[in-house]
C-alpha positions as CSV (number, residue, x, y, z in Angstrom):
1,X,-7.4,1.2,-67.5
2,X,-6.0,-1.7,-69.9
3,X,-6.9,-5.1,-68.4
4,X,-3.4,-6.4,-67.7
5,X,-2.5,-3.8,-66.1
6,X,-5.4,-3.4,-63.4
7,X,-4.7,-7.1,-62.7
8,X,-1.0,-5.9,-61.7
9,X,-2.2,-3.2,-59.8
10,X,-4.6,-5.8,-58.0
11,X,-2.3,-8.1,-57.5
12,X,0.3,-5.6,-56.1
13,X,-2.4,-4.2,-53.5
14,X,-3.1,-7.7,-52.5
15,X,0.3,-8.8,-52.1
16,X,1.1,-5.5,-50.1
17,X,-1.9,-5.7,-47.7
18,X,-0.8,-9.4,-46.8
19,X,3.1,-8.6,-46.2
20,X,1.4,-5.9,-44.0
21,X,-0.9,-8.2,-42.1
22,X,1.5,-10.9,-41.9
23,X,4.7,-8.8,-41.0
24,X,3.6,-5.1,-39.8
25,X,0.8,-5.7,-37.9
26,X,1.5,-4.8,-33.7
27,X,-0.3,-7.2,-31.2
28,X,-1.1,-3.8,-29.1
29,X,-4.6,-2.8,-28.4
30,X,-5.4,0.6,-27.5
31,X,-8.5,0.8,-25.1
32,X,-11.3,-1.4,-26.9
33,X,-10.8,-0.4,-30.6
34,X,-9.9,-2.7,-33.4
35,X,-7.8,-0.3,-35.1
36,X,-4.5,-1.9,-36.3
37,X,-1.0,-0.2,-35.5
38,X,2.7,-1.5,-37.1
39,X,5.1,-1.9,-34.4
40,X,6.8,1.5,-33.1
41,X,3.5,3.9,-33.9
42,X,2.6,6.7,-31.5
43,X,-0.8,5.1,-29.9
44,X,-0.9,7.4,-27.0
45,X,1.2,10.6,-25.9
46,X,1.0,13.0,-23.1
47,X,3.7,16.2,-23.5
48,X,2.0,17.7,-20.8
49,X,1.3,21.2,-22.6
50,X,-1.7,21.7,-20.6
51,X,-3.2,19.3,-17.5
52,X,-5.3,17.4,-19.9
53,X,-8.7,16.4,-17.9
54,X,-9.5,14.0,-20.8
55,X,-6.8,12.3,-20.4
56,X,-6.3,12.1,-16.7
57,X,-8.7,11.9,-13.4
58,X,-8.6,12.6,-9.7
59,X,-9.1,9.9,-7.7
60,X,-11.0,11.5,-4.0
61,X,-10.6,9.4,-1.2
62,X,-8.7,8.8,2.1
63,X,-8.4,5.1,2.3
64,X,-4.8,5.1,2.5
65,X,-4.1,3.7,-0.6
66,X,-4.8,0.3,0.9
67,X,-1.2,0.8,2.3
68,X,-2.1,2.6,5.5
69,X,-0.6,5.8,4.0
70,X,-1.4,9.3,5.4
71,X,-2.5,11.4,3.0
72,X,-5.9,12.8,1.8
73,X,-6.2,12.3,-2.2
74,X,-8.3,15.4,-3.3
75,X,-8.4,17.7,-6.7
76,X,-6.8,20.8,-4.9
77,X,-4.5,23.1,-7.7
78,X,-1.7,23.6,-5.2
79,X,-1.1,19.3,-5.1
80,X,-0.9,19.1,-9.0
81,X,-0.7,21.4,-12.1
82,X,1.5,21.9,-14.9
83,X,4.2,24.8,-15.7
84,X,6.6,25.5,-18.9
85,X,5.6,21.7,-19.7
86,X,5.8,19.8,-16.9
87,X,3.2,18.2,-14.5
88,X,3.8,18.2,-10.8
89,X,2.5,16.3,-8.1
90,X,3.4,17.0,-4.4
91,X,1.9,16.9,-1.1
92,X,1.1,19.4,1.5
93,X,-0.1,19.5,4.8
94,X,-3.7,19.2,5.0
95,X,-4.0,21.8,8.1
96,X,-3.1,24.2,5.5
97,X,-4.6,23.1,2.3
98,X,-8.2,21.1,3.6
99,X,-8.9,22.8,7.3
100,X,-7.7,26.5,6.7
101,X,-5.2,26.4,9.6
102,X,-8.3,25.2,12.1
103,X,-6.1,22.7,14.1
104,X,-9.5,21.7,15.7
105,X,-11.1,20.3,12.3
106,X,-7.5,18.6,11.8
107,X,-8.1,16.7,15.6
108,X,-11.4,16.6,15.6
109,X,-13.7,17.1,12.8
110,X,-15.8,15.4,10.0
111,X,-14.0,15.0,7.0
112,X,-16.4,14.3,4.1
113,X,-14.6,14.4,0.4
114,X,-17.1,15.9,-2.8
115,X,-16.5,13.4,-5.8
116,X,-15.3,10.6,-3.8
117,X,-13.8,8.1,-6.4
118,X,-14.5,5.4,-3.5
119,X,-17.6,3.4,-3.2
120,X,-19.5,5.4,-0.4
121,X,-17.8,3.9,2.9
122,X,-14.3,4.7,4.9
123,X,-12.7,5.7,1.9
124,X,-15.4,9.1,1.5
125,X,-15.7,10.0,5.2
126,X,-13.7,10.3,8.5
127,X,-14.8,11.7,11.9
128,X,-11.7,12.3,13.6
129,X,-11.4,11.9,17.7
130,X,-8.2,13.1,19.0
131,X,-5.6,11.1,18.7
132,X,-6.8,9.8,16.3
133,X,-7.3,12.6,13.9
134,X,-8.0,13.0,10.0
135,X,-5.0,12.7,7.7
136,X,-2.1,15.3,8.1
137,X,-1.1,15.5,4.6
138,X,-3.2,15.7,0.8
139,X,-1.7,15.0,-2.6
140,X,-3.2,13.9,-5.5
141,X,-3.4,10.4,-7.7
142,X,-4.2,10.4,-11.2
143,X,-5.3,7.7,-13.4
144,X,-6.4,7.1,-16.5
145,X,-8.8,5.0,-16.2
146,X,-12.0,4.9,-18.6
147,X,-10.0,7.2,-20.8
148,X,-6.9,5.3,-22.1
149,X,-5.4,1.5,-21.3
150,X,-4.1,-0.8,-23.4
151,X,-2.1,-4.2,-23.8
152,X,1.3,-4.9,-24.9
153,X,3.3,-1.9,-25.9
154,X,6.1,0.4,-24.9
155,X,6.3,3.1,-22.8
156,X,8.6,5.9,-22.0
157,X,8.5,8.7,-19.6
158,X,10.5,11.1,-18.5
159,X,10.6,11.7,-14.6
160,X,12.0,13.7,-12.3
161,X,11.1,12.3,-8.8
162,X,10.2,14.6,-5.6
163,X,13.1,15.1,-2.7
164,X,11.1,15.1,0.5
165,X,11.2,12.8,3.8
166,X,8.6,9.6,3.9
167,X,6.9,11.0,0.2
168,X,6.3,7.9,-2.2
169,X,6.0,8.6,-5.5
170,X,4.6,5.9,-8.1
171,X,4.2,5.8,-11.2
172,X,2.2,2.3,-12.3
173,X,-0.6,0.9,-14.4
174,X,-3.5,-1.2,-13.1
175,X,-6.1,-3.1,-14.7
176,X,-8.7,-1.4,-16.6
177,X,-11.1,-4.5,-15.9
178,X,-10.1,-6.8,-12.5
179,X,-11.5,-9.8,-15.0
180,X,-9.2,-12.2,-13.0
181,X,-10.3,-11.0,-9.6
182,X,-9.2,-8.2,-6.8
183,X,-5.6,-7.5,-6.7
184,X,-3.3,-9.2,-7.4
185,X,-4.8,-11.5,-9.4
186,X,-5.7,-9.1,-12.0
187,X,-1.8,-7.8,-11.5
188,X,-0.2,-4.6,-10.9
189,X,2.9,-3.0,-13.2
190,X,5.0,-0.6,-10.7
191,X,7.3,1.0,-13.4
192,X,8.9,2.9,-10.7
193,X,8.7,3.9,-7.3
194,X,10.8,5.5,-5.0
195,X,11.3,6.8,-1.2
196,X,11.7,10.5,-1.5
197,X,14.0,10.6,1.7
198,X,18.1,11.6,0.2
199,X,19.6,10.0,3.8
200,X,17.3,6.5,4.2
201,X,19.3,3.6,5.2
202,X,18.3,-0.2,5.3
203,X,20.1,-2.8,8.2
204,X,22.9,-3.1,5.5
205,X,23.8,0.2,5.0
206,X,22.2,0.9,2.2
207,X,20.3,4.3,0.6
208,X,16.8,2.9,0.3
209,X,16.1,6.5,0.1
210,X,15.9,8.8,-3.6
211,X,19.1,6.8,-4.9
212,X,16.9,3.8,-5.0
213,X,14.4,2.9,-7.7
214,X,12.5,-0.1,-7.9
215,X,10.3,-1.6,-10.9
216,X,8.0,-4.7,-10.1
217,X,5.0,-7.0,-10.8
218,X,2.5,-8.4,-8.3
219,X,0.3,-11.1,-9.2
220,X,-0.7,-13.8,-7.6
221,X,-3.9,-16.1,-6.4
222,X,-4.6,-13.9,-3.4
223,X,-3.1,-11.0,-1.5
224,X,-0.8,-13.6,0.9
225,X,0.4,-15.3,-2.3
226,X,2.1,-12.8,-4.0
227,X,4.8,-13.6,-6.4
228,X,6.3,-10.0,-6.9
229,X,9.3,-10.9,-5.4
230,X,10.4,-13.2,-8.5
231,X,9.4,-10.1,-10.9
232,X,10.9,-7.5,-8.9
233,X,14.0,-5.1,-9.8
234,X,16.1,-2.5,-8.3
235,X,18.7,-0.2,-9.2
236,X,20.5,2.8,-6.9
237,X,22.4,5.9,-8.2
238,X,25.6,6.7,-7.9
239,X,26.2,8.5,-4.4
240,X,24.5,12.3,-4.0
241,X,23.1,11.7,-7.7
242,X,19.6,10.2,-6.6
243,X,16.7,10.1,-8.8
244,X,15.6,13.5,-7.5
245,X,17.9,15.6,-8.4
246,X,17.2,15.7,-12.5
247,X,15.0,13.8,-14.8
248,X,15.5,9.9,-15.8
249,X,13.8,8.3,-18.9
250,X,11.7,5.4,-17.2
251,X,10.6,2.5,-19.4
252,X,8.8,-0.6,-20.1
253,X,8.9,-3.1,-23.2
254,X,5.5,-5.0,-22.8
255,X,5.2,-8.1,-25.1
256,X,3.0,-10.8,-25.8
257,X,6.1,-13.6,-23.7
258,X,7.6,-10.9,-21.4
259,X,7.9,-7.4,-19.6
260,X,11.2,-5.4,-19.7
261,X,11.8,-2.9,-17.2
262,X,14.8,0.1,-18.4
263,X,16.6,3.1,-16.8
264,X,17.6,5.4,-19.2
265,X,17.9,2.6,-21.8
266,X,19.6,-0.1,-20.0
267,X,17.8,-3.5,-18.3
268,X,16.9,-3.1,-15.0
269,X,14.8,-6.4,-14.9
270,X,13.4,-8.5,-17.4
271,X,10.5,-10.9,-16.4
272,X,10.0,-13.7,-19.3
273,X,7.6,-16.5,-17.6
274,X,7.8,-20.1,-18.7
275,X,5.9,-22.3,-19.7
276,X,3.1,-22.5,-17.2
277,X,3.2,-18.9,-16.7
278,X,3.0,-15.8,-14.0
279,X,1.3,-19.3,-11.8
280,X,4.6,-21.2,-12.2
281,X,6.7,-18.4,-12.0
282,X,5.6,-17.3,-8.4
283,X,5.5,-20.6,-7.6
284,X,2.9,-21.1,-5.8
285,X,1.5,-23.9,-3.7
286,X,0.0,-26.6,-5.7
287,X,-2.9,-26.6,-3.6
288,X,-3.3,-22.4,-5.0
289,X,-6.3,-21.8,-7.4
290,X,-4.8,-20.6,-10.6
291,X,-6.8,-18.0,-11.9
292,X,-5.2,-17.4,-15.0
293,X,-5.5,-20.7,-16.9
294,X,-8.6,-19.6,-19.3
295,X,-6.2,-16.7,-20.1
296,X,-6.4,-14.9,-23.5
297,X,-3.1,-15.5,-23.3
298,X,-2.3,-17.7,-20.2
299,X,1.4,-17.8,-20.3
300,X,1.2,-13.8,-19.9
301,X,-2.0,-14.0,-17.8
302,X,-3.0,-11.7,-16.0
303,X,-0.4,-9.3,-18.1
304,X,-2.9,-10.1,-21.1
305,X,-5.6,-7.6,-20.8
306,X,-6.0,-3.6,-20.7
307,X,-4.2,-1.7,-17.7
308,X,-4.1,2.0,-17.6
309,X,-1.9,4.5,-15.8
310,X,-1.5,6.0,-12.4
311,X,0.6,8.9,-11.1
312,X,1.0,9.9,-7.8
313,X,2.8,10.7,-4.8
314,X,2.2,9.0,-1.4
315,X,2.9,9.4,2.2
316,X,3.7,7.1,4.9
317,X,2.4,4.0,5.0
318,X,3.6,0.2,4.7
319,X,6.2,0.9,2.0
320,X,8.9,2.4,4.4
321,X,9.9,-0.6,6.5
322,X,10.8,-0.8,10.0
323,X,14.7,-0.7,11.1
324,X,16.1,2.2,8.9
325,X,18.2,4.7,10.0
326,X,17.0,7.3,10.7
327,X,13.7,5.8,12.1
328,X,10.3,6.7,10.8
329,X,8.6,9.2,12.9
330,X,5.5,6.6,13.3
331,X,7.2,3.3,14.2
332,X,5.5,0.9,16.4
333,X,2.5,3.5,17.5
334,X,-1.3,3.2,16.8
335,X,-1.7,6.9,16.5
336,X,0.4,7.1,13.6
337,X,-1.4,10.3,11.9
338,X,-0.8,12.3,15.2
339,X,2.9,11.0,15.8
340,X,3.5,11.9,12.0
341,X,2.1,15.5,12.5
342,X,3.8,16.4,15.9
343,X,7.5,14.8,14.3
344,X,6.7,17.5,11.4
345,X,9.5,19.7,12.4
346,X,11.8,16.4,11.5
347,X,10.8,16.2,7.6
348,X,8.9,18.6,6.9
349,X,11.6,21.4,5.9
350,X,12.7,18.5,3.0
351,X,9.5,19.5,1.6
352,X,11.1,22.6,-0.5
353,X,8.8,23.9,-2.8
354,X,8.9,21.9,-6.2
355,X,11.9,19.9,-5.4
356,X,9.4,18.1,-3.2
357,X,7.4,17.4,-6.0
358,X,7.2,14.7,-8.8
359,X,7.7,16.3,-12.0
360,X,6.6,14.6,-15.1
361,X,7.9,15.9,-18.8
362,X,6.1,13.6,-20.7
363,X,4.7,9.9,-21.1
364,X,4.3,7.9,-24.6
365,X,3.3,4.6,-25.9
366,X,4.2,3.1,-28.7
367,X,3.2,-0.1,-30.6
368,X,4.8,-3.6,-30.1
């Protein structure tokens, strides 16, 4: 090659690798690699050809999801596969599906889950005593933890979201690594959840039920300072067109100075914190430990490090509040497994089939 001109092609290569660096380079980080993206590559995609067990895990365990929900969370075929491309995730009853139909082992047997995803403890093991017997419903939750997290991107899936009384479906991220501490001061990213019930009415009159989505964060220094409600969002369909009835593109633009929540492309809630951060955005007390100040990035802290997926579908528990109409089946008892399971005849014909199920089309990330 003449001189001159391998100085020009020198030259050119440097000047090109610097634009890149300095212009095309994305701040995401996909699991603990150092690869570099530009801003709108494909860093993770799941079209949901097959149920991909590298990509997602069970989690086993019946601690309720820390929410005091009812069902069992277990690997069983009929509570999640995929068909012509789409994952589902629903719930059955657990007389059916775990005891066989023995109503006894359902009242009053030992209920001991293989694989438990729980350190050994309540969340592996239940000896039931009538009335207090073993959960009346199993589902499944699936994470993707240890196979892919990341921080800062964008993500879009495409969701269709089960019809079926008391279900809660969720689809969320969690930390890979709780480096700032137990929830929430590592922080939670609810992309959406909603109450699967089509008729649930709050005091005001309004469908808190499948026409309701809601995308939020929770942070905060301990689990009775939570700031979620300054980082919260909600948006309801129009009347008889809930978020059951077809698929909705679900979305979230995470950045290195904010977090945008959309519904099928437009701002549901947009969460940019100031200056001192997620601590002064909840504002908190200023006697509160802030955990975040030693951040990687404290204004976004603890939105700054790795969080990984979850999909699931719930039942019960704490997230359907008291004083709807119609009333939930368990209100104000202690027994609340039994009163669910004798009300069954109440909800559980919503449970049709797959329109009680949370159907998933696909789920990608791209670069920021």
């Amino acid at each position: 090659m003449h001189p001159v001109l391998f100085l020009f092609t020198i030259l050119l290569s440097t000047t090109t690798d610097q634009f890149a660096v300095g212009q095309s380079v994305s701040v995401t980080r996909r699991n603990n690699e150092s690869v570099r993206f530009a801003p709108g590559d494909l860093i993770w995609q799941d079209e949901f050809n097959f149920f991909d067990r590298n990509k997602w895990k069970n989690e086993i365990n019946i601690n309720g999801g820390y929410n005091n929900e009812f069902q069992i969370y277990d690997d069983y075929n009929e509570n999640g596969y995929v068909r012509d491309g789409v994952l589902y995730i629903r719930p059955t009853l657990s007389l059916d599906t775990v005891f066989n139909g023995n109503v006894e082992n359902l009242y009053n047997g030992y209920l001991n889950l293989d694989g438990c995803t729980d350190a050994p403890g309540s969340g592996c093991s239940r000896q039931a005593q009538y009335p207090y017997i073993n959960q009346p419903v199993v589902s499944q939750r699936l994470r993707t933890k240890g196979t892919f997290s990341f921080v800062y991107g964008r993500v879009e899936a495409r969701i269709k979201m089960p019809s079926g009384d008391w279900t809660w479906p969720a689809f969320w991220m969690l930390p890979e690594v709780d480096r700032y501490g137990g929830w929430p001061r590592s922080g939670e990213i609810d992309i959406s959840e909603v109450r699967g019930n089509r008729k649930l009415f709050d005091w005001q009159g309004v469908n808190m039920g499948s026409e309701q989505t809601a995308s939020t964060l929770h942070f905060g220094p301990q689990p009775s300072q939570n700031g979620f409600m300054f980082a919260h969002g909600s948006r309801n369909s129009p009347v008889d067109q809930g978020y059951d009835r077809d698929f909705h593109i679900y979305e979230v633009i995470w950045t290195r100075d904010m977090i945008q929540f959309k519904l099928d492309g437009t701002e549901l809630k947009t969460i940019r914190p100031p200056g001192g951060g997620f601590f002064e955005l909840g504002q908190f007390p200023d006697n509160a430990e802030n955990p975040w100040t030693n951040g990687n990035n404290p204004r976004m802290a603890p939105f700054d490090e790795n969080f990984h997926f979850l999909l699931n579908v719930a039942v019960g528990g704490d997230y359907f509040p008291d004083n709807t109409s119609p009333q939930k089946p368990w209100q104000g008892s202690s027994q609340t497994f039994l009163d669910f399971f004798n009300n069954r005849d109440s909800w559980q014909p919503t449970w049709s089939g797959e329109r009680s199920a949370m159907a998933i089309d696909y789920i990608r990330v791209y670069a920021v």
